[in-house]
ZAVOKE-218241 format. One line per 8 residues: number of its first residue (from 0); their letters; for each residue y, x, z of C-alpha. Coordinates in nm, 4 decimals. Example, Ala and Ser with C-alpha at 12.3 -4.5 7.8 and 13.67 -1.06 7.14 Angstrom:
ZAVOKE-218241
0) AS) -0.4500 1.2300 0.7800  -0.1060 1.3670 0.7140
//
This chain:
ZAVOKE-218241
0) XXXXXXXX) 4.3884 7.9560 -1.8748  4.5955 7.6523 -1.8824  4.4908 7.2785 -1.7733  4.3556 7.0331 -2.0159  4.6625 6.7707 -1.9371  4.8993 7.0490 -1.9864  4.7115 7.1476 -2.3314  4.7593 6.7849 -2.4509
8) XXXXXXXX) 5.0806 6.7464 -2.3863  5.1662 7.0526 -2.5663  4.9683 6.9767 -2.8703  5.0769 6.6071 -2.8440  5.4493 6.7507 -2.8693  5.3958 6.9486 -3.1276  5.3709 6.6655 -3.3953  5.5629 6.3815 -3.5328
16) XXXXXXXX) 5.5175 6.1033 -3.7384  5.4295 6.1352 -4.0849  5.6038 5.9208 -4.3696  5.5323 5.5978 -4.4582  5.3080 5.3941 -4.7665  5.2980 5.0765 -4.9064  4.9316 4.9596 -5.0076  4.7516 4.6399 -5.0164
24) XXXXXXXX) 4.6430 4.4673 -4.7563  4.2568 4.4761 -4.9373  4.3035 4.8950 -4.8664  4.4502 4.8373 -4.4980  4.1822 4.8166 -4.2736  4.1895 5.0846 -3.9906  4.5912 5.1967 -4.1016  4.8706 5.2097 -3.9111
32) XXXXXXXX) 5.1505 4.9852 -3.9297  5.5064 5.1648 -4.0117  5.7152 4.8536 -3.9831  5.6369 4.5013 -3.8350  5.5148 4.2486 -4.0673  5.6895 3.9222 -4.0708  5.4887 3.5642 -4.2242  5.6557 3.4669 -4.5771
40) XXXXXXXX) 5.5395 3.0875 -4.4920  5.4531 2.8883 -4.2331  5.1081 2.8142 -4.1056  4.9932 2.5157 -4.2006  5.3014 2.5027 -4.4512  5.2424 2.1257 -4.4307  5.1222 1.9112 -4.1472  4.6943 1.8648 -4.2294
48) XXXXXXXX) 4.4264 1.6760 -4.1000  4.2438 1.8282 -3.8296  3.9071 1.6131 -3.9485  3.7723 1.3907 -4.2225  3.8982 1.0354 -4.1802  4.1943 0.7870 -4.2540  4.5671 0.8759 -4.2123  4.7463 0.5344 -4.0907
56) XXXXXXXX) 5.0780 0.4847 -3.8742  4.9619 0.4548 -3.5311  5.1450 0.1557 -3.4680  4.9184 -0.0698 -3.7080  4.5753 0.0038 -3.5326  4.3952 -0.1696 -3.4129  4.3719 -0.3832 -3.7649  4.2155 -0.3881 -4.1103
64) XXXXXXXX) 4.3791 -0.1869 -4.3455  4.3999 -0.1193 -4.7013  4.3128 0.1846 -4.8505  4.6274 0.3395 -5.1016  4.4586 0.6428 -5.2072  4.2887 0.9726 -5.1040  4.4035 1.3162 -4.9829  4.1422 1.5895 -5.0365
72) XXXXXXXX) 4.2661 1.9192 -4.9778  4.4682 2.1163 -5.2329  4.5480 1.7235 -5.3572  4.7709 1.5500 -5.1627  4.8260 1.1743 -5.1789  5.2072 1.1501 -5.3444  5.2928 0.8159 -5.2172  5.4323 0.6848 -4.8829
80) XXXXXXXX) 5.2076 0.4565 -4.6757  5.4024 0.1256 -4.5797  5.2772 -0.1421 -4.3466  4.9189 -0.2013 -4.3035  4.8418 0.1193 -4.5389  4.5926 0.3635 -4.5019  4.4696 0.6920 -4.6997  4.1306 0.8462 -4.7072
88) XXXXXXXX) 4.1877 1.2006 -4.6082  3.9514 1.5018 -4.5458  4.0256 1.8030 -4.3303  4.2813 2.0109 -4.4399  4.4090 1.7247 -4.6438  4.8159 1.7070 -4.6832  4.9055 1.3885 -4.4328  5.0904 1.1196 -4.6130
96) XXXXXXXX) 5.4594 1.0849 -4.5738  5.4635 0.7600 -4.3244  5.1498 0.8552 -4.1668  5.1578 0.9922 -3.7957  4.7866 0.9558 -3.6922  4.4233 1.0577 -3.8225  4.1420 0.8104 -3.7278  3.8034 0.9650 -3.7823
104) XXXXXXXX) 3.5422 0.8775 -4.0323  3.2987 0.8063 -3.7152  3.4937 0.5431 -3.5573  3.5774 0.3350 -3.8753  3.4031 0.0827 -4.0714  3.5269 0.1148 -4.4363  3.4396 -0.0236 -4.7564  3.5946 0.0825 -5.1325
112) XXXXXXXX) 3.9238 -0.0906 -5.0549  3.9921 -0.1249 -4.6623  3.9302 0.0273 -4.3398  3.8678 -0.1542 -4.0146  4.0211 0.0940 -3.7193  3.8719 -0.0886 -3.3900  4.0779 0.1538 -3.1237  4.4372 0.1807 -3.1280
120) XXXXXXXX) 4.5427 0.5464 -3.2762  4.6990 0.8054 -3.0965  5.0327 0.8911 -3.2475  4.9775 1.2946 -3.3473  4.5940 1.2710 -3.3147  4.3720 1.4625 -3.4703  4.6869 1.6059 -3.6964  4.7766 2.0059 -3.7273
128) XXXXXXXX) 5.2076 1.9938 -3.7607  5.3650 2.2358 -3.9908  5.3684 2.5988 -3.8279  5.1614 2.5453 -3.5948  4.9585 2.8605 -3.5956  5.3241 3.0692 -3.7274  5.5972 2.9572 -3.8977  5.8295 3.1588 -4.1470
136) XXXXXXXX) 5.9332 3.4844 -4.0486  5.7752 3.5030 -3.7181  5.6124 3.8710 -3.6387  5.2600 3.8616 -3.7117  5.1834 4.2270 -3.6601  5.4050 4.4962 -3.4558  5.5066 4.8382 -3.6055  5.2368 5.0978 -3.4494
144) XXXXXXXX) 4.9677 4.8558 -3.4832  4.6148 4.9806 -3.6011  4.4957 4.7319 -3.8505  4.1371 4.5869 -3.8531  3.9719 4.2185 -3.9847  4.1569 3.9968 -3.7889  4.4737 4.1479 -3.8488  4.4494 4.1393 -4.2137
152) XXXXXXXX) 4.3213 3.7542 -4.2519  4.5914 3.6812 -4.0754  4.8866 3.8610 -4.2424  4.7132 3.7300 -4.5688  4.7559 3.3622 -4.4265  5.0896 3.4644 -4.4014  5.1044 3.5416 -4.7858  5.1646 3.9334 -4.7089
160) XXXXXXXX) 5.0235 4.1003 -4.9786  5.1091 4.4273 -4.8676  5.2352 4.6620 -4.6047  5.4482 4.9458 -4.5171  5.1846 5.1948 -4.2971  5.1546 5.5895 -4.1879  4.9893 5.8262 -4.4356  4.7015 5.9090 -4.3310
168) XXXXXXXX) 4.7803 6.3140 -4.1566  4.5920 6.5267 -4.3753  4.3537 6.7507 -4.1234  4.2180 7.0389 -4.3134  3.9233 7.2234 -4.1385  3.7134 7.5741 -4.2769  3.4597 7.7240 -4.0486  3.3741 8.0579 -4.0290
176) XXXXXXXX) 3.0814 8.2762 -3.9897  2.8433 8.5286 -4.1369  2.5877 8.3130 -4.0339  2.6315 8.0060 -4.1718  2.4903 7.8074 -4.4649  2.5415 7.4523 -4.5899  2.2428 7.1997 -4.5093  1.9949 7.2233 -4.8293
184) XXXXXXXX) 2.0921 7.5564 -4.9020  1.9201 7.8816 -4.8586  1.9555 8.0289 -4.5108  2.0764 8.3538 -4.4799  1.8531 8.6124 -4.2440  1.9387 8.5485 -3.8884  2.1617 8.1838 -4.0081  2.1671 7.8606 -3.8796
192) XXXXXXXX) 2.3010 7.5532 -4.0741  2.6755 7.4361 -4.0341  2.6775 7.1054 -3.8670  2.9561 7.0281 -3.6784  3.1949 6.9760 -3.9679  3.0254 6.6868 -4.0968  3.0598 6.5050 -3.7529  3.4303 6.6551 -3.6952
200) XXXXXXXX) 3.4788 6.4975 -4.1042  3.3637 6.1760 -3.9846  3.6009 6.1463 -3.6600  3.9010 6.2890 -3.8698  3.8567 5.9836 -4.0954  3.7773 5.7169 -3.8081  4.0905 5.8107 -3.6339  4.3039 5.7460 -3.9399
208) XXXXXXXX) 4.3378 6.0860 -4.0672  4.2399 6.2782 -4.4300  3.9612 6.5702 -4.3658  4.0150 6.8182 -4.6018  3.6926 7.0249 -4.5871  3.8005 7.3592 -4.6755  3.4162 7.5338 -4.6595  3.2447 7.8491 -4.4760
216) XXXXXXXX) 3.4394 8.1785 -4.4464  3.2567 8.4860 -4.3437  3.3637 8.6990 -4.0760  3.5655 8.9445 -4.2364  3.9825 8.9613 -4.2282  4.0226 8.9480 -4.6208  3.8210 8.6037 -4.6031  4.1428 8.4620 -4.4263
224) XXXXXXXX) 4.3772 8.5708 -4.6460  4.4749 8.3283 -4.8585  4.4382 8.0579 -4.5937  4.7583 7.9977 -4.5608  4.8015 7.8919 -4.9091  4.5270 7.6400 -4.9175  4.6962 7.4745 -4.6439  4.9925 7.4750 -4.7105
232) XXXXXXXX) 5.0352 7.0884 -4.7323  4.8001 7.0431 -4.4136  4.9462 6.8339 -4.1530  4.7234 6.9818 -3.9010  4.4688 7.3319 -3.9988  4.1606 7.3578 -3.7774  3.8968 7.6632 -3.7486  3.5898 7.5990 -3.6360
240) XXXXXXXX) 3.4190 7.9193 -3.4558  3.5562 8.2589 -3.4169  3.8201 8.1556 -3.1133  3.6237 8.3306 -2.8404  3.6584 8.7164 -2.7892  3.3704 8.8975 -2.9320  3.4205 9.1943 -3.2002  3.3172 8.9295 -3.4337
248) XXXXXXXX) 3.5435 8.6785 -3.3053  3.8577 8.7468 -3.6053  4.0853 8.4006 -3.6168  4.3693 8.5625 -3.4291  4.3697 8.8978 -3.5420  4.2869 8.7372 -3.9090  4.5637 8.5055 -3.9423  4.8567 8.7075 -3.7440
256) XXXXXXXX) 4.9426 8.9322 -4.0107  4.9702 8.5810 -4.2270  5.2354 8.3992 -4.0203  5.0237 8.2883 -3.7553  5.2235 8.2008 -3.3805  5.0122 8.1432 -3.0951  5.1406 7.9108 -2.8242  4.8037 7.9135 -2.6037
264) XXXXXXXX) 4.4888 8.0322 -2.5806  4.1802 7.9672 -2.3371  4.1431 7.6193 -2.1409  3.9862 7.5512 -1.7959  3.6906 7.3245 -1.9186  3.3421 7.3024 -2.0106  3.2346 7.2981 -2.2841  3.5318 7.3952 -2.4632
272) XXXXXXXX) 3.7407 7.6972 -2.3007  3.7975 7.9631 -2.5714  4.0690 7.6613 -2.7584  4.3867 7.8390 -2.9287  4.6544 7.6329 -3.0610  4.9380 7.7365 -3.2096  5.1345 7.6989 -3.5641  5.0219 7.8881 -3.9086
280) XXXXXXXX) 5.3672 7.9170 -4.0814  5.4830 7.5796 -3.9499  5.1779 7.4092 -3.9352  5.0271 7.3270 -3.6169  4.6755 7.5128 -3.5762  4.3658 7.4341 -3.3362  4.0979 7.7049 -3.3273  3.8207 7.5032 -3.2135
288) XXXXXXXX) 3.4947 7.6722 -3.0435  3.2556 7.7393 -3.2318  2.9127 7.5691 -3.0739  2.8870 7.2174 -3.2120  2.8964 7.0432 -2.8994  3.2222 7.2379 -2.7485  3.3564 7.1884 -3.1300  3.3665 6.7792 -3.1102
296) XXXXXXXX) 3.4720 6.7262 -2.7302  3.7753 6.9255 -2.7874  3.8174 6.7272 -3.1171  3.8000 6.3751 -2.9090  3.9991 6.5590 -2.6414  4.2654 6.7263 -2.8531  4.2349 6.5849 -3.2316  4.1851 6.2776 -3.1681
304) XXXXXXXX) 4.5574 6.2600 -2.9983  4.7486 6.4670 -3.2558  4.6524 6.2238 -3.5141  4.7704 5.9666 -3.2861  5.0767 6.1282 -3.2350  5.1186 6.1734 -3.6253  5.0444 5.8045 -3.6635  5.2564 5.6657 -3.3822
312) XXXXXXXX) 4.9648 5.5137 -3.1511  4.9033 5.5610 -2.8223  4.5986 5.7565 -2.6531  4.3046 5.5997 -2.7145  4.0402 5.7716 -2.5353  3.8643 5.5455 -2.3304  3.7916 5.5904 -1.9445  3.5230 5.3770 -1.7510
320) XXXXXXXX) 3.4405 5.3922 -1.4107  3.0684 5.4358 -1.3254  2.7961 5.5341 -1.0514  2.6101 5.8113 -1.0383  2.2786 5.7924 -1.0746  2.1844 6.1183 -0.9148  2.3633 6.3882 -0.7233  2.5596 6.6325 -0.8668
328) XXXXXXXX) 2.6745 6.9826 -0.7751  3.0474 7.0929 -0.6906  3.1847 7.1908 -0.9941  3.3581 7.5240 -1.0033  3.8061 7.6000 -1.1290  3.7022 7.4458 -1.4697  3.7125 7.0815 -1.5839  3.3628 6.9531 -1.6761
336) XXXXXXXX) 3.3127 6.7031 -1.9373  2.9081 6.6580 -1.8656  2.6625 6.4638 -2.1521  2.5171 6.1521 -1.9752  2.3396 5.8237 -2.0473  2.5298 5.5104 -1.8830  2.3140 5.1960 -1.8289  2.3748 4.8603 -1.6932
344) XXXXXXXX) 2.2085 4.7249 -1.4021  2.2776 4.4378 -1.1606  2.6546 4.4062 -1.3397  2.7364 4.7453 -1.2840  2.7325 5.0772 -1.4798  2.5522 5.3683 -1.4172  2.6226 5.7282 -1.5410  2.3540 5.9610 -1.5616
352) XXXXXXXX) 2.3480 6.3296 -1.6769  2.1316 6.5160 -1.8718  1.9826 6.8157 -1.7053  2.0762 7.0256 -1.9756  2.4548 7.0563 -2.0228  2.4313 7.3327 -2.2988  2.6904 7.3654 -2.5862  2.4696 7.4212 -2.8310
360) XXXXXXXX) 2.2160 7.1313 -2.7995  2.3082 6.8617 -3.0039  1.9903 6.6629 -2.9059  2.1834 6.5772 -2.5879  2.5151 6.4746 -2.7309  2.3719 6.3081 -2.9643  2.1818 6.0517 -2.6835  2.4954 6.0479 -2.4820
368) XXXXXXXX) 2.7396 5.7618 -2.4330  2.9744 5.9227 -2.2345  3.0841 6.2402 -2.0545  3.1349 6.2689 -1.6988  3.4809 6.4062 -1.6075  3.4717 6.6596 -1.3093  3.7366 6.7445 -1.2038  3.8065 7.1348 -1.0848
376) XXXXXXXX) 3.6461 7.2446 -0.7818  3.5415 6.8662 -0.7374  3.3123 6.8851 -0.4569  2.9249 6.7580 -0.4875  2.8628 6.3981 -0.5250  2.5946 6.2216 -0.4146  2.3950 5.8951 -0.5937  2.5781 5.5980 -0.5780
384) XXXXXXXX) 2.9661 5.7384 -0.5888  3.1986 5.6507 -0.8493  3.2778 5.8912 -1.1188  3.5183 5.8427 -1.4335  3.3636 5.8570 -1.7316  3.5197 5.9334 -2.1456  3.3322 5.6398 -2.3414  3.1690 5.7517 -2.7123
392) XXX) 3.1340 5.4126 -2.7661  3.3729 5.4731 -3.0647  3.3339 5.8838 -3.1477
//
């Protein structure tokens, strides 16, 4: 059995990017960026009133003043204001050519013709100059960035209309097993319902990747046969079940005759251990455990980071530190990744376990927000100690 660093680094290595898109920024939420993305225009283009008010040159205030004309936003005044001028404008409002301050509505008195500014004006006040968020060309958004909201209002204030991003990898997944039926369908004698491929579907697509749900096989060789085929333009082919070493157990012996190369087998962690990777005719291949709980940690763990790798981002499982909130047992040579419940109290957070740490019981992982990393042969810990912790905030 091999270490679950050294298992991520090898399947990390085993991918690289995938080409780039173009698509609209209204379709770019949650994509990767390919290339940075530089403003067409400046932000403001044009220097604009900060408030609603009276653009006048600073040095006539304090005075009465007459009123030229109006710049409402989207409508700017076209004259200059001379001497003794003023212009009613509203926020966002172009300022006047001549003008250099903004006196607010609120500390005027004004009737249809002329303004009476009691203060003097501060020279700039109350005015946003031309590029002062961005100007032309600056970088808005770096290449490897992962797109969300914010990102896109901003390249659209930037008049980007569209961007050059990652395909998303295409993930293709089948599970296997005699005894397995889809949920609504009639149960075979002795089956259970297939579950886990529905939550695995949902990460693939959260992390920026295509599932390609490729169905149930039963547990026979010829079931595998044309696999190969049906994948061929997978960026990444997952099995879900048969990876462990029972007579019924077939992904290995099904898929060597068909190109299959195995580069590892069996990790040292709960749940989890009976992982192979290796490539199906080119194509890197993950045979994930079967129970559903083992099935989406090693996703998070192992997945998760060959899309990444695919897309160009970086790791992005998250690690918090914690308490304990009860003791816990010296863990034996494998690395535990245990269910718990964290909680806040008095500022602080507070990890604590389930009492049943099966790989089956989806109840429990479910309920979980995170899973206690213990480390091999870690020794007991008591209440109170600090533990890391691998957030599901986001899984």
């Amino acid at each position: 059995m091999i270490s679950v660093d050294e298992a991520r680094e090898r399947i990390i290595g085993a991918f690289g990017l995938v080409e780039s898109e173009t698509v609209s920024i209204a379709e770019a939420d949650g994509r990767v960026l390919a290339k940075e993305v530089r403003a067409k225009i400046s932000q403001p283009p044009f220097p604009v009133s900060a408030m609603d008010g009276y653009a006048v040159r600073a040095e006539d205030t304090p005075a009465t003043l007459r009123i030229v004309g109006a710049s409402p936003a989207g409508n700017p005044y076209r004259g200059k204001i001379g001497k003794g001028e003023s212009v009613r404008i509203f926020t966002g409002g172009v300022v006047p050519e001549g003008a250099d301050a903004i006196v607010i509505q609120e500390g005027v008195r004004a009737t249809l013709d002329e303004v009476i500014v009691k203060e003097p004006a501060l020279k700039g006040r109350h005015i946003r100059i031309a590029g002062l968020d961005f100007k032309e060309n600056d970088v808005l958004t770096p290449a490897g960035k992962r797109l969300g909201p914010r990102d896109l209002s901003l390249l659209a204030a930037g008049d980007v209309a569209s961007v050059e991003v990652r395909r998303r990898p295409r993930v293709a997944f089948v599970a296997t097993g005699d005894e397995l039926s889809r949920p609504g369908e009639q149960r075979k004698p002795g089956g259970i319902v297939a579950s886990s491929g529905y939550g695995l579907s949902a990460l693939i697509a959260r992390w920026g990747g295509e599932p390609v749900d490729l169905g149930l096989l039963p547990d026979t060789i010829d079931a595998f046969a044309d696999l190969p085929q049906r994948t061929k333009n997978a960026d990444l082919v997952l099995t879900l079940g048969g990876a462990s070493v029972g007579d019924h157990d077939l992904v290995q012996r099904a898929l060597a005759p068909k190109g299959f190369a195995l580069d590892f087998w069996k990790i040292a962690m709960r749940p989890g251990k009976p992982l192979i990777f290796g490539r199906l005719q080119d194509i890197p291949f993950l045979g994930l455990p079967g129970n559903p709980v083992s099935t989406l940690v090693c996703a998070i763990l192992f997945v998760r980071p060959a899309i990444g790798a695919m897309l160009g981002v970086a790791e992005e499982i998250r690690i918090v530190s914690a308490r304990l909130a009860r003791n816990m047992a010296a863990n034996d040579a494998r690395q535990d990744y245990v269910r718990a419940r964290i909680v806040v109290e008095h500022g602080e957070l507070w990890a604590d376990p389930f009492d049943v740490q099966d790989s089956s019981m989806q109840t429990v992982f479910a309920a979980a927000d995170g899973l206690i990393l213990r480390p091999p042969h870690a020794p007991a810990a008591e209440a109170g100690e600090r533990v890391d912790v691998l957030s599901l905030a986001d899984c």
